[in-house]
N, CA, C and O atoms as a GROMACS GRO file, in nm:
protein
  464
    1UNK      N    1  -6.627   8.056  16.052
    1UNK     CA    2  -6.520   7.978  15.993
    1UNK      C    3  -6.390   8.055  16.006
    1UNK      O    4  -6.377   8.174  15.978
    2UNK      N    5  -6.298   7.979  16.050
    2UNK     CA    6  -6.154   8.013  16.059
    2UNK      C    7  -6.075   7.979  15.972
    2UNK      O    8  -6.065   7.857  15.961
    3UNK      N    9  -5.996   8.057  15.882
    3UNK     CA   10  -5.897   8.036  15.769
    3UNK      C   11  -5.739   8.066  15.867
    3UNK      O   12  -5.695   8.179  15.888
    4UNK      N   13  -5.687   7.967  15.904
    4UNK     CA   14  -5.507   8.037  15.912
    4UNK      C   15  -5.436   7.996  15.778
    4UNK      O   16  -5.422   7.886  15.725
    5UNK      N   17  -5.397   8.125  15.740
    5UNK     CA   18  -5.296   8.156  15.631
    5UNK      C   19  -5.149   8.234  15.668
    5UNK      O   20  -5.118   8.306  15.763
    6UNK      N   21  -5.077   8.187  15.557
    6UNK     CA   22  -4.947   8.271  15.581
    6UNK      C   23  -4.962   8.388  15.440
    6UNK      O   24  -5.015   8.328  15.347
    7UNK      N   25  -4.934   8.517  15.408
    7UNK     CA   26  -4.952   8.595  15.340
    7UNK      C   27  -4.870   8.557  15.215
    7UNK      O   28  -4.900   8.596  15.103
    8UNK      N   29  -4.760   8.478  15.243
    8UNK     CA   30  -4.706   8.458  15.128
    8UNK      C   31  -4.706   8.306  15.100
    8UNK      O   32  -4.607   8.235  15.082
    9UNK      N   33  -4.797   8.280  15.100
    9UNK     CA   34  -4.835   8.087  15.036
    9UNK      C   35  -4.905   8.130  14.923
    9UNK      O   36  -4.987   8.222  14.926
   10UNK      N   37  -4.875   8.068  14.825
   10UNK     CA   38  -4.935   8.064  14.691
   10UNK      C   39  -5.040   7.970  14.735
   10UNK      O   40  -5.152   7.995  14.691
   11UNK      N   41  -5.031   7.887  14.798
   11UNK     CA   42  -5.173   7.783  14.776
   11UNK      C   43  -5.288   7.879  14.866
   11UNK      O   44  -5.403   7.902  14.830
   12UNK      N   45  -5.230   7.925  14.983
   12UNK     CA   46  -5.321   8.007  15.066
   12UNK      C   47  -5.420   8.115  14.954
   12UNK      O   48  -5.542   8.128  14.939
   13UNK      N   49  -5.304   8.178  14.894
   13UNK     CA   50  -5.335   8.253  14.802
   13UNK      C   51  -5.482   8.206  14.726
   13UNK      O   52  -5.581   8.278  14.723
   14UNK      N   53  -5.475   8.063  14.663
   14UNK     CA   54  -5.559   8.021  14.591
   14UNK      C   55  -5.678   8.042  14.638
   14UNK      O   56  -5.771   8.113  14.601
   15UNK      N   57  -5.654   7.932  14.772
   15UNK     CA   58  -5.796   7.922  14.892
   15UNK      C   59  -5.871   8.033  14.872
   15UNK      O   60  -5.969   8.047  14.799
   16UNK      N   61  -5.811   8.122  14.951
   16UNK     CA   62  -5.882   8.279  14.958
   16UNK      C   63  -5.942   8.318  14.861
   16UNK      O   64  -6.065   8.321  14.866
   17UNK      N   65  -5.864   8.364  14.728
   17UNK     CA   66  -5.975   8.381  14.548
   17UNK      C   67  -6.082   8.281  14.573
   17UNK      O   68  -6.189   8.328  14.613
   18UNK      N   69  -6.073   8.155  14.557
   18UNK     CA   70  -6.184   8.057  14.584
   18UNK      C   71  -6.315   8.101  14.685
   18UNK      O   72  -6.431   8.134  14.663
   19UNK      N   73  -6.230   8.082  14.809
   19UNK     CA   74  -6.387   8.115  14.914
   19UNK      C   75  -6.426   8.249  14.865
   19UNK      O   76  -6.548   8.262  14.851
   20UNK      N   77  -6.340   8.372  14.831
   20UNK     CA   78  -6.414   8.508  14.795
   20UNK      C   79  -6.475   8.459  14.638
   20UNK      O   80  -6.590   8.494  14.611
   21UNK      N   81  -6.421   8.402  14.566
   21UNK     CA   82  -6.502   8.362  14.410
   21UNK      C   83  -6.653   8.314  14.484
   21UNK      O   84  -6.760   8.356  14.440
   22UNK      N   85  -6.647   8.246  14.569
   22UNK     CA   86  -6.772   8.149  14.612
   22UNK      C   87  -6.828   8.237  14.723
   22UNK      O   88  -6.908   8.174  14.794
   23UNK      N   89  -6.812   8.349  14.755
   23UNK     CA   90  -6.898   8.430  14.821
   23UNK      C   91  -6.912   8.384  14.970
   23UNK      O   92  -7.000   8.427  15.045
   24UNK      N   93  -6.837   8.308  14.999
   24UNK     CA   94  -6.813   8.198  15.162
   24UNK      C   95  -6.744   8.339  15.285
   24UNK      O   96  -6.637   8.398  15.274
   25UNK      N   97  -6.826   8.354  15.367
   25UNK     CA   98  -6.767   8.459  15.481
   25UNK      C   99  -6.651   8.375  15.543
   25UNK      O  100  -6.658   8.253  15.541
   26UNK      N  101  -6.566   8.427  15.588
   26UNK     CA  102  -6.484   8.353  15.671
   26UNK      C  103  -6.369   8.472  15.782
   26UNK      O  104  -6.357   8.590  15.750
   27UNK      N  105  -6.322   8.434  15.862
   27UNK     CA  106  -6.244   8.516  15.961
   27UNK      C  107  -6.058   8.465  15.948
   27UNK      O  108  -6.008   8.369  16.005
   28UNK      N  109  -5.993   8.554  15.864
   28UNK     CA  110  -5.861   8.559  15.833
   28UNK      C  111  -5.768   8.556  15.952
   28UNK      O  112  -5.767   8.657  16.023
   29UNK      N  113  -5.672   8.433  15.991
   29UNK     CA  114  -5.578   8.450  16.083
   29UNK      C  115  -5.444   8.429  16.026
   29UNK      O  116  -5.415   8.324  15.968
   30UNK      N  117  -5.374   8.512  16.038
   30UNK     CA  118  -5.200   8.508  16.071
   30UNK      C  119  -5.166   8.428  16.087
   30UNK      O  120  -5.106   8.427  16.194
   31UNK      N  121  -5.167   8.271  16.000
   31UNK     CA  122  -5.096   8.163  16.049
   31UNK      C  123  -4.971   8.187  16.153
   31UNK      O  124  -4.984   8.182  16.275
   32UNK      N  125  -4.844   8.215  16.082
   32UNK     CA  126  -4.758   8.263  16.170
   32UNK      C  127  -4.743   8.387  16.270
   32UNK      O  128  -4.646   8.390  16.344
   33UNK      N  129  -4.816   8.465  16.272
   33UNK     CA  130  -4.816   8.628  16.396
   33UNK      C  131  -4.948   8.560  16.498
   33UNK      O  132  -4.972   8.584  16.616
   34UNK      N  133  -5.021   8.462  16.397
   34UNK     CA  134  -5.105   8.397  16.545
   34UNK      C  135  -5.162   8.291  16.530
   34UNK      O  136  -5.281   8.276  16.504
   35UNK      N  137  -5.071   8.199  16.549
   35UNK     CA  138  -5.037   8.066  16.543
   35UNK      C  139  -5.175   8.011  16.621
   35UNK      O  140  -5.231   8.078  16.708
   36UNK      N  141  -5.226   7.867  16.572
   36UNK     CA  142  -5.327   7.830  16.667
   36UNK      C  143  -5.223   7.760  16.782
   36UNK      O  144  -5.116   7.700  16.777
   37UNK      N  145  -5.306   7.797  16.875
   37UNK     CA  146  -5.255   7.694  16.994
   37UNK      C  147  -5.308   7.565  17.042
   37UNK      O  148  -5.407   7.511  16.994
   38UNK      N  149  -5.226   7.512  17.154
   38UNK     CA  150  -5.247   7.362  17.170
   38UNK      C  151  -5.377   7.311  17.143
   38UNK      O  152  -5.417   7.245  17.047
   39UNK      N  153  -5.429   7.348  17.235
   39UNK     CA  154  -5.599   7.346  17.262
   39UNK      C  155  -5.652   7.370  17.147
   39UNK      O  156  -5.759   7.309  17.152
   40UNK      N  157  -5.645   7.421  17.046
   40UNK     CA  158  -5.702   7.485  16.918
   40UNK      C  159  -5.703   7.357  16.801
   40UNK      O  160  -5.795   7.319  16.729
   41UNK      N  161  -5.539   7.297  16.816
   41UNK     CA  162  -5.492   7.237  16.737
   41UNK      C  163  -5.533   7.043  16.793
   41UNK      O  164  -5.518   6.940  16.729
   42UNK      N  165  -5.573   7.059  16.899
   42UNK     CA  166  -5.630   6.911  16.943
   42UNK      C  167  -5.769   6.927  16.909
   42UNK      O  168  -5.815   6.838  16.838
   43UNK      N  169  -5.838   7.009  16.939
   43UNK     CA  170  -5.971   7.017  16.900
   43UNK      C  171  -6.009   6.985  16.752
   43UNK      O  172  -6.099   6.906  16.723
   44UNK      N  173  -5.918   7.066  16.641
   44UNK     CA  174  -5.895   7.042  16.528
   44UNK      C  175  -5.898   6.892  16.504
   44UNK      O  176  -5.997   6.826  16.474
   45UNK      N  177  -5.780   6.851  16.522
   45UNK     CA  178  -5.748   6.692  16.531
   45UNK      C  179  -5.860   6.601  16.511
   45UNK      O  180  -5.898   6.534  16.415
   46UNK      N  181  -5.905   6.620  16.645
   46UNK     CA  182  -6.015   6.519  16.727
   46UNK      C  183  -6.135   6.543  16.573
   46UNK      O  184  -6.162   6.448  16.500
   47UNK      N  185  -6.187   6.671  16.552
   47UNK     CA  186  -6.283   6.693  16.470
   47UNK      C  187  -6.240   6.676  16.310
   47UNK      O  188  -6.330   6.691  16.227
   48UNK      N  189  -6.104   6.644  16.263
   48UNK     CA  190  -6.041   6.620  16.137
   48UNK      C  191  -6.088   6.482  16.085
   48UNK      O  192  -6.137   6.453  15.976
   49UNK      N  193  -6.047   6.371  16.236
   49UNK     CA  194  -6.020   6.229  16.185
   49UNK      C  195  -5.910   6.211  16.111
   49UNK      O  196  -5.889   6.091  16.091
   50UNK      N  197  -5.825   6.290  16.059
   50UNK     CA  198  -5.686   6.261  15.998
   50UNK      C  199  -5.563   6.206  16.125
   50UNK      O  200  -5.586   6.194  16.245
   51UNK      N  201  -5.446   6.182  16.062
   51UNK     CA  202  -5.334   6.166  16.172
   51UNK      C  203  -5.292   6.268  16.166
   51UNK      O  204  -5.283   6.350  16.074
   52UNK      N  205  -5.255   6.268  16.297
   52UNK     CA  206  -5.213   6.391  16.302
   52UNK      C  207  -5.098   6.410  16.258
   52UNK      O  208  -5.070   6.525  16.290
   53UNK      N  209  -4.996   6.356  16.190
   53UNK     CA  210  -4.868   6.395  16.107
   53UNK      C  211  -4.893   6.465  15.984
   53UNK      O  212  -4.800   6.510  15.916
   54UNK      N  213  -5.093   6.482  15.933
   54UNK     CA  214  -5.127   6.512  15.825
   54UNK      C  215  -5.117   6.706  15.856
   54UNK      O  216  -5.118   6.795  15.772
   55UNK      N  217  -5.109   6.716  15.990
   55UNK     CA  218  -5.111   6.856  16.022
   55UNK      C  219  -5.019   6.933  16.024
   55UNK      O  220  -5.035   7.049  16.062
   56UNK      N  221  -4.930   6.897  15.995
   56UNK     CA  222  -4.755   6.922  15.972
   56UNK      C  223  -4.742   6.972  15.824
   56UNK      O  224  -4.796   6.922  15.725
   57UNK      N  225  -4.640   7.107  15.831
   57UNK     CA  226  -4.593   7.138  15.681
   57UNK      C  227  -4.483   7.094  15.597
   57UNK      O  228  -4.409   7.180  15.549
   58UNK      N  229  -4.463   6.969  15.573
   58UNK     CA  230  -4.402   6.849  15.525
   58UNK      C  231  -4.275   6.957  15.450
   58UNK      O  232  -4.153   6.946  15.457
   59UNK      N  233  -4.350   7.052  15.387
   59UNK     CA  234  -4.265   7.124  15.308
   59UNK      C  235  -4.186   7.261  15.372
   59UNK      O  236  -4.117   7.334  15.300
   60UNK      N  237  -4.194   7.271  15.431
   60UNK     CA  238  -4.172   7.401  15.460
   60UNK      C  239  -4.027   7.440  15.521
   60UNK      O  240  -3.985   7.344  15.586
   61UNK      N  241  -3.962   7.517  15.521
   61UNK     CA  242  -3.833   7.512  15.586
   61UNK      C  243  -3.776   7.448  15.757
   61UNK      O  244  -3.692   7.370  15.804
   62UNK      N  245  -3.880   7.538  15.803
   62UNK     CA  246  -3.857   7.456  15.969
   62UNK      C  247  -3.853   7.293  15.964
   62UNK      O  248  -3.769   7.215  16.010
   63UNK      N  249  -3.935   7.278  15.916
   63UNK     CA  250  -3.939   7.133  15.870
   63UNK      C  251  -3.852   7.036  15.851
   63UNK      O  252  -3.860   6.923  15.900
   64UNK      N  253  -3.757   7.079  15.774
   64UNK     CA  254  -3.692   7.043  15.684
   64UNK      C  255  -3.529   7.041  15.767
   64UNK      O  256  -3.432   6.966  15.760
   65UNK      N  257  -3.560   7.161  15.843
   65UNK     CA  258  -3.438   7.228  15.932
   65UNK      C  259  -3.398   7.095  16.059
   65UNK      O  260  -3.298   7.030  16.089
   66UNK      N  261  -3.581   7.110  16.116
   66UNK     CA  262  -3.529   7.007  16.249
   66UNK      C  263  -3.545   6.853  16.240
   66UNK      O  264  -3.564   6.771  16.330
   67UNK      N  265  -3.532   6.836  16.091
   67UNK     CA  266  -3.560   6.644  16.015
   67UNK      C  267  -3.670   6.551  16.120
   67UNK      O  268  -3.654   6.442  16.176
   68UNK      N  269  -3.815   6.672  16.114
   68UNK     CA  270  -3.877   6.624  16.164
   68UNK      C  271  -3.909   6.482  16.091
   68UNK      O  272  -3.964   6.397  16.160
   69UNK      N  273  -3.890   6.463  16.005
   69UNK     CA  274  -3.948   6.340  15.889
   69UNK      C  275  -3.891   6.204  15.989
   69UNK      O  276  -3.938   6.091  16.004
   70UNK      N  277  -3.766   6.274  16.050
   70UNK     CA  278  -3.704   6.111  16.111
   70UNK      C  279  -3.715   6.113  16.236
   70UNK      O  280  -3.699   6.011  16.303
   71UNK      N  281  -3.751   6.257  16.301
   71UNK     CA  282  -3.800   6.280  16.478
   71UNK      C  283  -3.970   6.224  16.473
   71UNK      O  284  -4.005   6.124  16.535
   72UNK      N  285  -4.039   6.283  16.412
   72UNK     CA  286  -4.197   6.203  16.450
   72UNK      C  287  -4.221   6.089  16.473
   72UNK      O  288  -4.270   6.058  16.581
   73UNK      N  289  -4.194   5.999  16.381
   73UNK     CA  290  -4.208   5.850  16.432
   73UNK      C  291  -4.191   5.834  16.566
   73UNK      O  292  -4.277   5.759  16.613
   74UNK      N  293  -4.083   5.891  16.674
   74UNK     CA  294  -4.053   5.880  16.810
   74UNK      C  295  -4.105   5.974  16.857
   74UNK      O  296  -4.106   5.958  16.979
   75UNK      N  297  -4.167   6.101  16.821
   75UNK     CA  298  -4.278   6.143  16.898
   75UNK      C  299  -4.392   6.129  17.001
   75UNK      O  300  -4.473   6.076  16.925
   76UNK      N  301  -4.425   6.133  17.061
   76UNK     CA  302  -4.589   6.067  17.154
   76UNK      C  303  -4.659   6.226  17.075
   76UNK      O  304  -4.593   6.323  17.038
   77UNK      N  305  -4.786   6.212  17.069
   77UNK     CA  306  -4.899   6.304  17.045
   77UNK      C  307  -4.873   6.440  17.147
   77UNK      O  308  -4.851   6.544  17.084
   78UNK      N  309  -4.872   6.447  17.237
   78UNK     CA  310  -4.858   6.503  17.337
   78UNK      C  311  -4.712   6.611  17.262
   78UNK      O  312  -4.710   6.729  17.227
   79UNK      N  313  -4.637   6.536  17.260
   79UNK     CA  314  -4.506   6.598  17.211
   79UNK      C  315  -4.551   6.700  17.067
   79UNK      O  316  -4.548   6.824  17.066
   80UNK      N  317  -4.589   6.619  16.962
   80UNK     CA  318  -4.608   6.683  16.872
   80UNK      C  319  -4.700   6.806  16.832
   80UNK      O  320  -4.684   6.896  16.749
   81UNK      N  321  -4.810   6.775  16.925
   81UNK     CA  322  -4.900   6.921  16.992
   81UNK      C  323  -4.810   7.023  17.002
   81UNK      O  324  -4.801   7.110  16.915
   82UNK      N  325  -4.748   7.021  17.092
   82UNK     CA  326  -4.646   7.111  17.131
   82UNK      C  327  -4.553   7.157  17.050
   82UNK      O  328  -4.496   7.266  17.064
   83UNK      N  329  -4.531   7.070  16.954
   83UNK     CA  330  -4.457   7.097  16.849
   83UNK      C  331  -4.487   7.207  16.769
   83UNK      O  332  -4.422   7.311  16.771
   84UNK      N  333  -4.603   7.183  16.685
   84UNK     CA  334  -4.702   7.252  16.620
   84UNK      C  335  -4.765   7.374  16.691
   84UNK      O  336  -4.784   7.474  16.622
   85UNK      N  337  -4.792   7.377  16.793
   85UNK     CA  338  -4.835   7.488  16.891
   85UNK      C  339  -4.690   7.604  16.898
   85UNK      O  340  -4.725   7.719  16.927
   86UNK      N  341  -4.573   7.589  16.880
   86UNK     CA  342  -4.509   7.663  16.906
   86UNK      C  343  -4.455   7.741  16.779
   86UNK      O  344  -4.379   7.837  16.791
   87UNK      N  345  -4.490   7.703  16.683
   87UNK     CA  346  -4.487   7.808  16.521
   87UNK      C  347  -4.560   7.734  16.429
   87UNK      O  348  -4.566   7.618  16.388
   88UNK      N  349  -4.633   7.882  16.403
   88UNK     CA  350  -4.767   7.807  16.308
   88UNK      C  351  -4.672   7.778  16.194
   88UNK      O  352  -4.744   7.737  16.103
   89UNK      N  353  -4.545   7.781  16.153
   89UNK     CA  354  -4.476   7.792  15.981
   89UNK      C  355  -4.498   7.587  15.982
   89UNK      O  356  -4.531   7.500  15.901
   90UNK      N  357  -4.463   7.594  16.106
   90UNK     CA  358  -4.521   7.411  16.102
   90UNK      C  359  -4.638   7.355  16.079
   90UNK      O  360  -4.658   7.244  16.030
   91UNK      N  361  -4.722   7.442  16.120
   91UNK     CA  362  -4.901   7.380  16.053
   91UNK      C  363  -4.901   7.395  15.908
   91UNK      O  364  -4.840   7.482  15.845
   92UNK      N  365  -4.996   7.277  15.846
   92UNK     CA  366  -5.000   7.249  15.741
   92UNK      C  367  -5.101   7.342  15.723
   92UNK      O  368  -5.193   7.343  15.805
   93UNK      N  369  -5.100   7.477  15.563
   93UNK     CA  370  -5.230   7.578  15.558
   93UNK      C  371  -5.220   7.551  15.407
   93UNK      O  372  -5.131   7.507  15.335
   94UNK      N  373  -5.331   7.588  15.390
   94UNK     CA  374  -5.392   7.655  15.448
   94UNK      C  375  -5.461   7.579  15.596
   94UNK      O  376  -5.482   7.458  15.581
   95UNK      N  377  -5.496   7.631  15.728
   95UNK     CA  378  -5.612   7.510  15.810
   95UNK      C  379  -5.737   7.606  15.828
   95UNK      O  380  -5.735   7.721  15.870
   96UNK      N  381  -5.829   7.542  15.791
   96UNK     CA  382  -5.965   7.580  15.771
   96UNK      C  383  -6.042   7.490  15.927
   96UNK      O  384  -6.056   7.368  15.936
   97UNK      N  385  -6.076   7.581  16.021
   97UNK     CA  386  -6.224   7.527  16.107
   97UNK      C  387  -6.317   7.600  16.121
   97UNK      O  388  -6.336   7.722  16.131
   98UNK      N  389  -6.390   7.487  16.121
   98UNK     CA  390  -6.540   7.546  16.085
   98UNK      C  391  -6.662   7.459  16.228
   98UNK      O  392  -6.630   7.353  16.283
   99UNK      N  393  -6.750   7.511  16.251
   99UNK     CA  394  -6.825   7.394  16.358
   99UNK      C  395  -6.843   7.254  16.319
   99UNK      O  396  -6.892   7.174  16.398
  100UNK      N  397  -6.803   7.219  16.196
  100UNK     CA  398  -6.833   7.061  16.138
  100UNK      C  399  -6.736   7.028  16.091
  100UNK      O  400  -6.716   6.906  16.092
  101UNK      N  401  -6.639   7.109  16.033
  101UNK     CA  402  -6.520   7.044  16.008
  101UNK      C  403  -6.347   7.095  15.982
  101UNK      O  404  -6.311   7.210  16.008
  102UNK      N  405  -6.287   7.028  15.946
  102UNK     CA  406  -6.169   7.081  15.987
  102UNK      C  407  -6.083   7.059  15.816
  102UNK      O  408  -6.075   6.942  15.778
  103UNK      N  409  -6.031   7.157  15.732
  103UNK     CA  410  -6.000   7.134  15.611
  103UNK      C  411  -5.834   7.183  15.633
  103UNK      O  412  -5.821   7.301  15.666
  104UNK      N  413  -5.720   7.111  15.618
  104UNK     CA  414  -5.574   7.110  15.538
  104UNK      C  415  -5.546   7.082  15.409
  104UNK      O  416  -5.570   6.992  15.328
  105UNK      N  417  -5.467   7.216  15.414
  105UNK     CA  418  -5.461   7.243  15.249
  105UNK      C  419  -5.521   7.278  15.135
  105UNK      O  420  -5.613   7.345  15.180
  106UNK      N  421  -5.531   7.280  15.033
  106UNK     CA  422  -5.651   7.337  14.985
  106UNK      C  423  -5.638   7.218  14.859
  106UNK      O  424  -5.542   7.194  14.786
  107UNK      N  425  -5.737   7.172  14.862
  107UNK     CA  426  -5.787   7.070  14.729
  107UNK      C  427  -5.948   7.126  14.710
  107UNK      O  428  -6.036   7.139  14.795
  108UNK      N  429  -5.950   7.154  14.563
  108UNK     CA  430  -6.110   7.277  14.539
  108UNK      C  431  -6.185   7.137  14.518
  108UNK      O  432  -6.286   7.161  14.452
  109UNK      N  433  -6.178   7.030  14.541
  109UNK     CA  434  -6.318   6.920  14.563
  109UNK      C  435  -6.350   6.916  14.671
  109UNK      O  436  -6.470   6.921  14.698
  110UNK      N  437  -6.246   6.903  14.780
  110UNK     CA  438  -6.326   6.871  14.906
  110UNK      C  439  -6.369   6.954  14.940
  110UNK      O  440  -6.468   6.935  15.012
  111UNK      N  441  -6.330   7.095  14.915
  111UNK     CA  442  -6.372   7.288  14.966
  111UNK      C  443  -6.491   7.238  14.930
  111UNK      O  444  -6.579   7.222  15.014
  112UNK      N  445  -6.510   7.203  14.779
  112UNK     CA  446  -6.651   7.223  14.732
  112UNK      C  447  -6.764   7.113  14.849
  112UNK      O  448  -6.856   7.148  14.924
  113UNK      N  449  -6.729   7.028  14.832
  113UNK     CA  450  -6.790   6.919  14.907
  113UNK      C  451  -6.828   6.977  15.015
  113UNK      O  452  -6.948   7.001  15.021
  114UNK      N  453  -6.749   7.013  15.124
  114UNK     CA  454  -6.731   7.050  15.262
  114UNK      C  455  -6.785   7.208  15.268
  114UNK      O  456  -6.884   7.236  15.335
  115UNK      N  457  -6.717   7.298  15.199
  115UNK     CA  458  -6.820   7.428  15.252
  115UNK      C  459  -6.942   7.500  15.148
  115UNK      O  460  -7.009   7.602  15.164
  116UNK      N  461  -6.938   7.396  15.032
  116UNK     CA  462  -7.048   7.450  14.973
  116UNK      C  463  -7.193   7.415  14.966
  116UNK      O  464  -7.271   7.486  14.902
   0.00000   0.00000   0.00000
């Protein structure tokens, strides 16, 4: 299982106490020093079933900076891959993959549901 986190997210923060409270192994990535890439982040996708606008950090400064809120709609998929592939501060984290599934953000029901 793959956790990308940023070191200073309070919610990341949470995740992590959680899976270590729950004794869950997992492999820590550098959201931002090592961003998933394209390929990483379609695979994700495909295995999420979410839209993919759900993979975006709605909140986050970059965000906010390049008014993606009113550029996506005119996006193609293709575009927005690329988007997201080029700074993880744009992926929505915590992002959790695992061989079965793919978890954004951290809500402790579905954690529970999904990796316990």
């Amino acid at each position: 299982m793959k956790v990308y986190c940023y070191e200073r997210c309070t919610t990341c923060k949470k995740a992590l106490k959680w899976l270590d409270d729950n004794g869950i192994k997992y492999e820590l990535i550098d959201i931002k020093g090592n961003h998933p890439d394209e390929k990483t982040l379609r695979a994700a996708h495909k295995k999420s079933g979410v839209e993919l606008k759900k993979f975006f950090n709605t909140s986050g400064q970059i965000y906010r900076q390049m008014e993606l809120t009113k550029k996506l709609p005119d996006m193609s998929d293709d575009e927005k891959f690329k988007l997201l592939a080029s700074d993880g501060m744009l992926v929505k984290r915590p992002l959790v993959i695992t061989d079965d599934a793919v978890l954004l953000g951290f809500k402790e029901a579905e954690w529970t549901e999904v990796l316990k």
